[in-house]
C-alpha positions as a Markdown table, in Angstrom:
| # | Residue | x | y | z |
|---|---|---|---|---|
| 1 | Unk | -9.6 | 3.9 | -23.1 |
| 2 | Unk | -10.1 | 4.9 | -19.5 |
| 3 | Unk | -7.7 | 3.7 | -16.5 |
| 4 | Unk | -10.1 | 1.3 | -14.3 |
| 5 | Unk | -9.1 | 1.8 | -10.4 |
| 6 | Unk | -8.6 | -1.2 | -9.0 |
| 7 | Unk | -10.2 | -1.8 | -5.6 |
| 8 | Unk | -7.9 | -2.3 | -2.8 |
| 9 | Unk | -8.4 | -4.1 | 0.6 |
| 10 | Unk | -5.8 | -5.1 | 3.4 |
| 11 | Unk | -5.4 | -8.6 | 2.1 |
| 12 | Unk | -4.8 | -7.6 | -1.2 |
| 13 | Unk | -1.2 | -7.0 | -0.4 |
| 14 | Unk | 0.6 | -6.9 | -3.9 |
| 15 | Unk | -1.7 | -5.1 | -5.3 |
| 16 | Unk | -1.3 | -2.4 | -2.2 |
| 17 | Unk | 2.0 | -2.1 | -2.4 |
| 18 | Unk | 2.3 | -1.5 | -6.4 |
| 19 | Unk | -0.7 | 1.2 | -6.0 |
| 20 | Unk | 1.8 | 2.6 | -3.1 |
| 21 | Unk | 4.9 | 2.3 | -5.7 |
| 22 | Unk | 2.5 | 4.1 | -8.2 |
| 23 | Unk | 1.4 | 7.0 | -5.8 |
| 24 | Unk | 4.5 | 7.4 | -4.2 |
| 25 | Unk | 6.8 | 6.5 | -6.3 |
| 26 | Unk | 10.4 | 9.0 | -4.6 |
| 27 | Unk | 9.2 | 7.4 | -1.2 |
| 28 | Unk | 11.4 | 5.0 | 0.6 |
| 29 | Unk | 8.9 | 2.3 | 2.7 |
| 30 | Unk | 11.9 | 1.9 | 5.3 |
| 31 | Unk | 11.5 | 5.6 | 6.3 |
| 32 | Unk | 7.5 | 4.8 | 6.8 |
| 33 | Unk | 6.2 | 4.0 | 10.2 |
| 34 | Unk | 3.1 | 1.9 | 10.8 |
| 35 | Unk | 0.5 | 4.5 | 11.0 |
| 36 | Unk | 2.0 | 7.0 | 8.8 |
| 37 | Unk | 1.6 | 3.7 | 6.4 |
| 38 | Unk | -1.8 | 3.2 | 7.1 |
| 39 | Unk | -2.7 | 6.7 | 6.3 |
| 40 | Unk | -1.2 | 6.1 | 2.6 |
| 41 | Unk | -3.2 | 3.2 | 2.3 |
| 42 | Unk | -5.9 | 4.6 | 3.0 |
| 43 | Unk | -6.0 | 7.7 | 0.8 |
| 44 | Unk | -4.5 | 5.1 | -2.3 |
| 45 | Unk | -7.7 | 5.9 | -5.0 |
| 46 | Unk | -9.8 | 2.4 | -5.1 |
| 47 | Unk | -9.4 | 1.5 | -1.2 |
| 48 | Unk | -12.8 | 0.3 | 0.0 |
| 49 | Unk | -11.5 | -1.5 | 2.9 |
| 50 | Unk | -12.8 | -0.6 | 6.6 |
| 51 | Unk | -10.1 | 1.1 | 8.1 |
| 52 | Unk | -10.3 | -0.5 | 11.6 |
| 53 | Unk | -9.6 | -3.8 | 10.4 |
| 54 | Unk | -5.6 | -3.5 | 9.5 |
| 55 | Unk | -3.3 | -5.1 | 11.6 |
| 56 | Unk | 0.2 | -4.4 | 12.3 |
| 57 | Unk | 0.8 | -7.8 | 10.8 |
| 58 | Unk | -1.0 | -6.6 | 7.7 |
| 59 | Unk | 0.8 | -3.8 | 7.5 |
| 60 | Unk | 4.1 | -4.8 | 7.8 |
| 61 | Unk | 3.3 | -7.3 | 4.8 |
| 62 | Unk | 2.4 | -4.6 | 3.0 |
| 63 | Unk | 5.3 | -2.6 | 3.8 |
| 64 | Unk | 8.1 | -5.5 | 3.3 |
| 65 | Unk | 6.4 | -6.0 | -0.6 |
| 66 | Unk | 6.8 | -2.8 | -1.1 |
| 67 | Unk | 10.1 | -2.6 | -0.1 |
| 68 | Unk | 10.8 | -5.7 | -2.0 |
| 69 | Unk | 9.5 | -4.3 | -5.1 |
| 70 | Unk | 11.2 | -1.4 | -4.8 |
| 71 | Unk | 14.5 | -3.5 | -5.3 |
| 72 | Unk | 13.4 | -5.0 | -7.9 |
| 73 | Unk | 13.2 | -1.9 | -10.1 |
């Protein structure tokens, strides 16, 4: 059985945050600015998104999931 990537987008928060977990998983998303964050996103494997859409709104989502997913394990 083959791992299926899963495509990402900037509303598909969750889902961008556990791929972030996943990729990066010694990373701390406090120590992550905005664009530094963006960047990671970008390069995640399965993110089809257009790259000009994110907002810092969008990312901060993404970054506070992260982080509370991070507590979590």
């Amino acid at each position: 059985m083959t791992d299926q990537v899963l495509e990402l987008y900037w509303d598909s928060t969750y889902a961008v945050a556990t791929a972030l977990i996943d990729a990066y998983p010694e990373q701390n998303p406090e120590d992550i600015g905005l664009y530094e964050l963006a960047a990671l996103v970008e390069e995640l494997p399965g993110f089809q998104d257009d790259p000009s859409l994110v907002t810092e709104q969008i990312l901060l989502d993404i970054q506070t999931v992260w982080y509370e997913e991070t507590m979590t394990l």
